[in-house]
N, C-alpha and C positions, 0 to 999 in steps of 0.2 A: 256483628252489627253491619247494615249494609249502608254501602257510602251513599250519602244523599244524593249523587249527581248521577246517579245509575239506576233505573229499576232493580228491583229484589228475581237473584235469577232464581230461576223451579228447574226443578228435571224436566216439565213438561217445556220452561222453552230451551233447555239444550238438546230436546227430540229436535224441535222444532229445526232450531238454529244448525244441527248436523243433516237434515233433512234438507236444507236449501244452500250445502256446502261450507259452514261456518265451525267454527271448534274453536274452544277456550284455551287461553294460557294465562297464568296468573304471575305476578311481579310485586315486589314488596309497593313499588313506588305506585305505580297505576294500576293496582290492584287485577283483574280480569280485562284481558281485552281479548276480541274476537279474529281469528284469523281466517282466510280465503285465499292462501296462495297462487298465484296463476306465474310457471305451470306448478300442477301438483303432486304428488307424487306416492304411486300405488305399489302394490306387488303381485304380479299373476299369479294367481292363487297354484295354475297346472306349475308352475316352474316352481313353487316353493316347495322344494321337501331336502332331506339330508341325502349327503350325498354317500358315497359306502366307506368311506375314510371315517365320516361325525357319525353313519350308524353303528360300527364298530366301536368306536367310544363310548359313542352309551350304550351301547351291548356292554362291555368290559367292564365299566364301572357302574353298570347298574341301576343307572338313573331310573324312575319311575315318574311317570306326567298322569294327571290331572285337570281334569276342568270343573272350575267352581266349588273347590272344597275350600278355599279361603279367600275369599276374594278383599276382604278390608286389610289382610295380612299383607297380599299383594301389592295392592295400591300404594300402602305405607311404607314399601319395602321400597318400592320406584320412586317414591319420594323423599326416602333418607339420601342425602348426600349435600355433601355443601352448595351446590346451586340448584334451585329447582323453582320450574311453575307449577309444579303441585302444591295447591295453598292449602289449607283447612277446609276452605270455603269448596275447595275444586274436589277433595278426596268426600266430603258428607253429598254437596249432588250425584258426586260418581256410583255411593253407596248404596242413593235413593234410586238410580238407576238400575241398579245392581237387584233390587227387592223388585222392583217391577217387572224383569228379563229383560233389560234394555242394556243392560253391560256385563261383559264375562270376562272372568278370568280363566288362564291357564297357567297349572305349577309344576316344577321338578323339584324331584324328593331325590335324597342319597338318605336311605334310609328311612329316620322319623325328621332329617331337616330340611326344610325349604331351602333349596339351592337354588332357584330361579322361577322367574314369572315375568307373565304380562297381560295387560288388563286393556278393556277396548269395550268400545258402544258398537248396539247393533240396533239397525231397523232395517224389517225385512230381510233380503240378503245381501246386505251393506255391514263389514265390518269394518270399524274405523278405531285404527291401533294406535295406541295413546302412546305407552310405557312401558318401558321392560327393566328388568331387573338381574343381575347376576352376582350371586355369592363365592361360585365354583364354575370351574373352567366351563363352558357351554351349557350351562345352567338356564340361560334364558332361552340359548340356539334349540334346545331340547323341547323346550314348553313351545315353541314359536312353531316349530315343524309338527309337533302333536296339535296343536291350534287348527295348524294349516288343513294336517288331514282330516280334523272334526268338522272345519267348516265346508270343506270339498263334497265329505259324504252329505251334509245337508243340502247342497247346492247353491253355497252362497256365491255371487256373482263379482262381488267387490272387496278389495281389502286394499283399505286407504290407508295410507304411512306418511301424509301429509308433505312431509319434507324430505328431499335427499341430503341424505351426509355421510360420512365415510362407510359407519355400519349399516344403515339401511342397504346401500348400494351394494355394500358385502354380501349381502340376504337377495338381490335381485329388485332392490326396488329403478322404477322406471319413471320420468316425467311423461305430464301428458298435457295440453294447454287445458287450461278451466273449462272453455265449452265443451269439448269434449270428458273431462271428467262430469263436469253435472249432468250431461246424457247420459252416462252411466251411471250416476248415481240414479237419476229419474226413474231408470229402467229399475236398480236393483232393489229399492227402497219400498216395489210395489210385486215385489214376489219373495213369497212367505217361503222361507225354508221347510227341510221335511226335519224333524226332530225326532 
């Protein structure tokens, strides 16, 4: 049921609202509120990939990655843990977004079990990376590196990680003040990948 002091959110306005820099986070207490961090914080897409230490690893043990063969699996799996802004409300718009091509996920398998993922909105060549998930040692590092190189061969232009914190910055993410991210987002949101 949506609270009275809020319009009812659509997929159509969290295209909207990630199109003009804005992204959801939910809380038991204030339910959804809308973030715009400045600065904010990205990953270059040429500097992400594994290095030959993590490709050995999963060479060795075998990992196998994916994109989009479960994506509600995923979501749910980044939202199991004891504190999370993934609400109910956040994982069904994710899902609606998900049917439309406006969110993908990426998984690792050891095997037949999902051992990691993560799930992110796209418009145009803007992906903006929500959540990640890990069952088994670089479970997620695995899916995030096979992400990276799916979205390079298409030519996406942006990969937004919204905040820095320990692990992002482990991954290469970098600040960059707001005006200068929504120039980039401007630019990347208006040029269509190759798929």
């Amino acid at each position: 049921m949506a609270r009275k002091d809020r319009p009812v959110i659509t997929a159509a306005l969290l295209l909207q609202a990630y199109a003009n820099g804005f992204f959801p986070m939910a809380d038991e207490v204030h339910g959804i509120q809308w973030h715009n961090p400045d600065p904010r914080a990205i990953i270059p897409l040429d500097q992400l990939q594994a290095n030959a230490r993590l490709a050995r690893f999963l060479r060795n043990n075998r990992y196998r990655c994916t994109i989009d063969t479960c994506f509600e699996r995923v979501i749910r799996a980044c939202a199991h843990r004891p504190s999370t802004w993934i609400s109910e409300e956040i994982i069904q718009l994710y899902i609606d977004l998900h049917r439309t091509g406006h969110a993908i996920s990426a998984e690792t398998w050891k095997d037949d079990e999902l051992i990691g993922g993560l799930y992110g909105v796209t418009i145009g060549s803007a992906f903006f990376g929500e959540s990640m998930f890990s069952a088994r040692t670089n479970g997620s590092r695995a899916a995030l590196y096979h992400l990276a190189a799916y979205l390079r061969k298409a030519g996406y232009r942006l990969f937004d990680t919204q905040y820095v914190n320990d692990h992002t910055r482990s991954l290469g993410a970098i600040e960059i003040p707001r005006v200068e991210y929504q120039r980039t987002l401007a630019e990347a949101i208006n040029i269509q990948p190759i798929h």
